[in-house]
N, C-alpha and C positions, 0 to 999 in steps of 0.2 A: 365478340369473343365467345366460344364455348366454353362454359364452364366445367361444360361434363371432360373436355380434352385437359383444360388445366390441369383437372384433380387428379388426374391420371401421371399426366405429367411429375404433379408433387407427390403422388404416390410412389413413381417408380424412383426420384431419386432420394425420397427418405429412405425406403426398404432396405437402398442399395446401400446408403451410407450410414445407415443408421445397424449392420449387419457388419459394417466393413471392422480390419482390428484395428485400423488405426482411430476411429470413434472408442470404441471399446475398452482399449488403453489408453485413451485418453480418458475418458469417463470414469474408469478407476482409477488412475492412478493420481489424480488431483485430489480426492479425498484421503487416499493413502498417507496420501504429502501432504496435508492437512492434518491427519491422524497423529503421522509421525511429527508433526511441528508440535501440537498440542500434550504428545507423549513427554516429547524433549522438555516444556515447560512444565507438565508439571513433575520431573523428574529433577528438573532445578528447584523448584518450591519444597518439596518434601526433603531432599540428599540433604545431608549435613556437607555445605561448601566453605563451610567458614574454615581456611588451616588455619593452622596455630603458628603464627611467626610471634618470636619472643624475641625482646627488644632492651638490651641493657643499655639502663640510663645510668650515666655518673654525673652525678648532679650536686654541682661545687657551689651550687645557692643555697642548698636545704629546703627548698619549696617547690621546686618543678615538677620532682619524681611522683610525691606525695597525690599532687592535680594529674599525672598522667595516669596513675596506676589507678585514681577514684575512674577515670575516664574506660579503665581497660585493663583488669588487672592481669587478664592473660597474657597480654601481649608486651606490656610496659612491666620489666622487671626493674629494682632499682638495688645496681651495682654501685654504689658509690664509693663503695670501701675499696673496689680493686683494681689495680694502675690499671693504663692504659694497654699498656703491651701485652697485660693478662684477657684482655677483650679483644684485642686481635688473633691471639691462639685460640683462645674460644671460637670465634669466627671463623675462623681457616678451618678448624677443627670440625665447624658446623654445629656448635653444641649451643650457639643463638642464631638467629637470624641475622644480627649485627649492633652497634652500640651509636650511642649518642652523647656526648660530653655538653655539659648546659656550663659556661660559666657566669660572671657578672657582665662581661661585655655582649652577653646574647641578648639581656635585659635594658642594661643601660644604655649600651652606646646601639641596639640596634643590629648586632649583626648577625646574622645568619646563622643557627645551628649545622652543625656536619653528621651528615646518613651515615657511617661506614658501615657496611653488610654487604651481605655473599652475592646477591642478584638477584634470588629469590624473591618471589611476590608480584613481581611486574607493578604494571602502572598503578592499582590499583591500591596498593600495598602505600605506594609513596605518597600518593597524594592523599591518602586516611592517615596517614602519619602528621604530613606537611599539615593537614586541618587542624588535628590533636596538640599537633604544638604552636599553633598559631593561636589557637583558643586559649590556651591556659600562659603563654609566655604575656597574651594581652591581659587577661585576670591579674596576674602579681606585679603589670605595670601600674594598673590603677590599683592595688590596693597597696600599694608603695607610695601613691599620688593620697593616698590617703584622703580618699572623697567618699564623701556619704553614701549608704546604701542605696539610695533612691539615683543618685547620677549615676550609681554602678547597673541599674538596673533599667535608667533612661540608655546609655551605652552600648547595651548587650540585647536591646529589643530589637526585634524585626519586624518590619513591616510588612504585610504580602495586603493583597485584594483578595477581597470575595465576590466574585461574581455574579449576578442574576440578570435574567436577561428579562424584558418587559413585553409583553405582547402588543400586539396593537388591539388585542379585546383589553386590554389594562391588568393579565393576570403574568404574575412573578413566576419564573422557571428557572430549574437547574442550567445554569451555564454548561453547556458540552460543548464549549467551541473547538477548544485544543482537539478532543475528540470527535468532533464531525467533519473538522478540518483533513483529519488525516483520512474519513470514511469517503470528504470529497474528494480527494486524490485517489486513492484507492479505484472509488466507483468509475471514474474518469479514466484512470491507464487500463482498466476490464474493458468500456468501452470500444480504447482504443485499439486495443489488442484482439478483441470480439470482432472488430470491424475487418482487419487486418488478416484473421485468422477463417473467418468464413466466408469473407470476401473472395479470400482464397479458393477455398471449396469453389467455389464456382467456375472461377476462372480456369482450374486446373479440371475441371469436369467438361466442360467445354474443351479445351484442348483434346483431351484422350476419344473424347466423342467425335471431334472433328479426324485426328489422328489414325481410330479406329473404322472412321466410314461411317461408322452409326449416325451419326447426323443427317445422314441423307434418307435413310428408309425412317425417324422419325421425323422428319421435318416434308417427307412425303402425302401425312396422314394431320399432320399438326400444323397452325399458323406459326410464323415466328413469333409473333407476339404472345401465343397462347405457352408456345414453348421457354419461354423467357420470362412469364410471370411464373411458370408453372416452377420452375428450377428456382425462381427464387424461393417461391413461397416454403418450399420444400426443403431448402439449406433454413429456412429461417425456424422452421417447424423442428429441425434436427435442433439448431440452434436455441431453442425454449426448451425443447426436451435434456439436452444438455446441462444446461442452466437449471432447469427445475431438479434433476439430482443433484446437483453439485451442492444448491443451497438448504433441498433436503437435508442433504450429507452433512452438510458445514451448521445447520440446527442441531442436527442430533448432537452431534460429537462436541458444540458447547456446552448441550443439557446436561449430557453424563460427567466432562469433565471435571465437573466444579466435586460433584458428591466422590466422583475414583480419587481426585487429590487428595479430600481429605478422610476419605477412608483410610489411605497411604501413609496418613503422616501418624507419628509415634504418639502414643496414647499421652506422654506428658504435654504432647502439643495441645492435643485436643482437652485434655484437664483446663485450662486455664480460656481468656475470656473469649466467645465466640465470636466477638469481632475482631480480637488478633490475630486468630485463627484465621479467617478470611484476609488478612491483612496481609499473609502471606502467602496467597494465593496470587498467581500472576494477573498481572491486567487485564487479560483477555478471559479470565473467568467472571470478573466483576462490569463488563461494559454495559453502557447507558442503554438504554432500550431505543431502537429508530423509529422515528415516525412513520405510520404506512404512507403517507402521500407521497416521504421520499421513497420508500420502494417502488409505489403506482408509478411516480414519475421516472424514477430510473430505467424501469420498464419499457414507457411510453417513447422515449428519448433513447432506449437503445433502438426497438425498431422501428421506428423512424429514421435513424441513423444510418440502420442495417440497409434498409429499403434502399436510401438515398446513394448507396455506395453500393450497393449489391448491384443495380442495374448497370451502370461503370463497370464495376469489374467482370460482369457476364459481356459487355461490348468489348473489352479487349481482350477477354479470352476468343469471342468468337472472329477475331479480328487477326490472330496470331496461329501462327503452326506451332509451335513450343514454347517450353516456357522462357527460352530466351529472348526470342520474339516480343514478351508480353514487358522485360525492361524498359526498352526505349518509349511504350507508349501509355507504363504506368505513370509518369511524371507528373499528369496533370490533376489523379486522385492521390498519389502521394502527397505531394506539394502543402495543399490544404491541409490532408491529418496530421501532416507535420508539424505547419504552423499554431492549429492546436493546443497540439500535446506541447509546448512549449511554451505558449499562452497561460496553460492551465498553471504552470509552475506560480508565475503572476497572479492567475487570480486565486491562485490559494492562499496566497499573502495579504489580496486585496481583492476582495471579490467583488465590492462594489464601487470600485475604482472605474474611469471613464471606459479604461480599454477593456476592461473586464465585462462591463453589462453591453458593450455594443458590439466584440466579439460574439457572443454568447449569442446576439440575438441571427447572427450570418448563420443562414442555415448549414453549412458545409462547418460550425464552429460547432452549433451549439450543441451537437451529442454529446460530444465532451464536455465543453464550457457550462453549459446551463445547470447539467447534473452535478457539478461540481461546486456551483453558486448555488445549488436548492440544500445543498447538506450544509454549507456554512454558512451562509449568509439567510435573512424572510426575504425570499426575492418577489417582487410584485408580479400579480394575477397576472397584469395587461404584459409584461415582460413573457413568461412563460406562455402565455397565447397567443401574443406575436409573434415568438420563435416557432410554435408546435404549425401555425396557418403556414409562415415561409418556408417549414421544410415542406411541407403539404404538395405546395405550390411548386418547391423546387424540384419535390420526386417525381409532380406530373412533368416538370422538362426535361428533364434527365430520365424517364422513362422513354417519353418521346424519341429523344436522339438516342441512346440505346436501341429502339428498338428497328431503327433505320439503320443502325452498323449493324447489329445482330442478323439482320433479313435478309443483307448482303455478306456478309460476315462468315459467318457455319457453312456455304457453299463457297468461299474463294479457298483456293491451296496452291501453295509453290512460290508464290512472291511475297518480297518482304512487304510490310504493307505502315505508312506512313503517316502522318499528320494529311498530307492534302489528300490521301486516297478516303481517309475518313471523312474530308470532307465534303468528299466527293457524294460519296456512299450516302451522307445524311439530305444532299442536296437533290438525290433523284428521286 
């Protein structure tokens, strides 16, 4: 192969795509969308969203109102004095949110208190209500039960875990499962959609080349094969260049959000302790720091990925006159990314489950699978080195048979072109 015709090759289709608008807007507008997602959050975190629903209790025990108003005095007024029918004009009227009657049989026998209110609050409203009186209707059972402080206090504890994870060097670390868990899925559908999406790029670049005749005066000057590394390397180069704005972009704009938040918020917020402060700052201001190995590897494992499905989809573009054509004979790199990305749902649950590490290690699985087992799970050297030789191995055969559709491929026009005709193509 000439290398000097490759570079040529990747030159002329990054310039070209790397110039085009639909690069361009794409490039900006995923950090925009990022921007604005970040804006939105911390415009939740700073806005005052608490309404103020007010909630009249007529409370025929003498003890209920007293526990709900300690719990919320905004919200839990205590009507007890005024009948019932004066709390449904109130309510029609809209001058509460609505009323709740406590009697003896809500305590004793068990039965269910009654919401009545306007509609207002939605789910959110009810089920912070339904908590508040679960909690406090169970407090004046037992203290009716008239048991010690110390049962009343074995009763009302909770239990949770704490977490740490052990290395195998023997040193204690912060557990980030729940949240590497979600960076593996995350990293995994980027994959999938990176594969899907530049895969593209090629396929559809080949078509308009074949379409437009240009295939012919470059494939006059150039090998097939130098011209089909060269198209790859060149969507793959657009593809890091992409990717290296976007996580640029997506650095910055975590850096400054955390300091604009709380520049934002009102000076009595900031009075008081500077970890509550933070405390109410959304999630994604405070997230755990990633390992670089998982970046290196997410890296490594996308293109590899890209390589192994980029030569596929450059032989049925060059195999196809449009992109209708290119349906009937993506089925057999569909098929795979599909089983995947459905796989991964599993191993995010279980990542080192049987199906999960031997997925992962199928070359055609593991772009997705593997990056998705390296953010949640220590998944073992020999595993990730196994996988990274197979794909190795599989993009030199899949390079192979591409580039025997490809050679025959970019010169056929006018016939629909088939399973056996490719196999024909690979066999000469």
């Amino acid at each position: 192969m000439n290398w000097r015709q490759i570079f040529l090759v990747l030159k002329r289709e990054y310039i070209t795509r790397v110039r085009s608008k639909g690069f361009i807007w794409a490039t900006i507008l995923v950090p925009v969308g990022f921007a604005a997602f970040i804006g939105i959050m911390v415009f939740i975190a700073v806005w005052e969203s608490d309404v103020a629903f007010e909630l009249a209790i007529k409370d025929e025990t003498g003890n209920i109102a007293e526990s709900l108003r300690n719990l919320n005095e905004r919200r839990y007024l205590d009507y007890s004095h005024i009948d019932v029918d004066s709390l449904r004009t109130m309510v029609q009227r809209e001058l509460i949110t609505g009323y709740v009657v406590i009697t003896e049989e809500n305590i004793s026998d068990g039965r269910n208190p009654e919401l009545i209110y306007s509609g207002s609050g939605g789910m959110e409203f009810i089920l912070s209500v339904e908590s508040d009186f679960r909690q406090v209707i169970r407090e004046e059972k037992i203290r009716r039960a008239d048991v010690s402080e110390e049962i009343q206090q074995i009763y009302e504890s909770r239990i949770s875990l704490e977490t740490r994870r052990l290395t195998r060097e023997g040193e204690e670390q912060d557990d980030d499962t729940i949240f590497l868990s979600f960076v593996g899925m995350i990293l995994g559908i980027i994959i999938f959609v990176a594969i899907f999406s530049y895969g593209g790029y090629i396929t559809r670049g080949v078509i308009e080349e074949k379409t437009n005749r240009i295939i012919e005066v470059i494939a006059s000057s150039v090998k097939p094969i130098e011209l089909l590394t060269g198209k790859m390397a060149g969507v793959g180069a657009l593809a890091i260049t992409q990717f290296g704005i976007w996580i640029l972009a997506f650095m910055g704009l975590s850096a400054i959000a955390g300091p604009v938040a709380m520049s934002l918020m009102e000076p009595s917020q900031m009075a008081g302790d500077m970890a509550a402060v933070e405390a109410e700052l959304p999630a994604i201001f405070n997230l755990p720091s990633l390992e670089t190995s998982l970046i290196i590897y997410f890296i490594l494992f996308f293109i590899l990925g890209y390589l192994l499905y980029s030569s596929l989809f450059a032989a049925i573009g060059s195999a196809a006159d449009s992109d209708t054509d290119t349906q009937q004979l993506m089925m057999p790199i569909t098929i795979p990314i599909m089983i995947a990305y459905f796989i991964m749902f599993h191993t995010w649950r279980s990542p080192d489950s049987v199906l999960s590490i031997v997925s992962s290690i199928i070359p055609f699985f593991s772009p997705i699978l593997m990056v998705t087992r390296i953010a949640i799970t220590d998944v073992p050297f020999w595993q990730i080195s196994l996988a990274i030789v197979l794909m190795m191995i599989t993009f030199a055969g899949t390079m192979w048979l591409s580039s025997k559709i490809y050679k025959v491929g970019i010169l056929s026009y006018g016939s629909t072109v088939g399973y056996k005709d490719l196999l024909k193509w690979i066999r000469q």
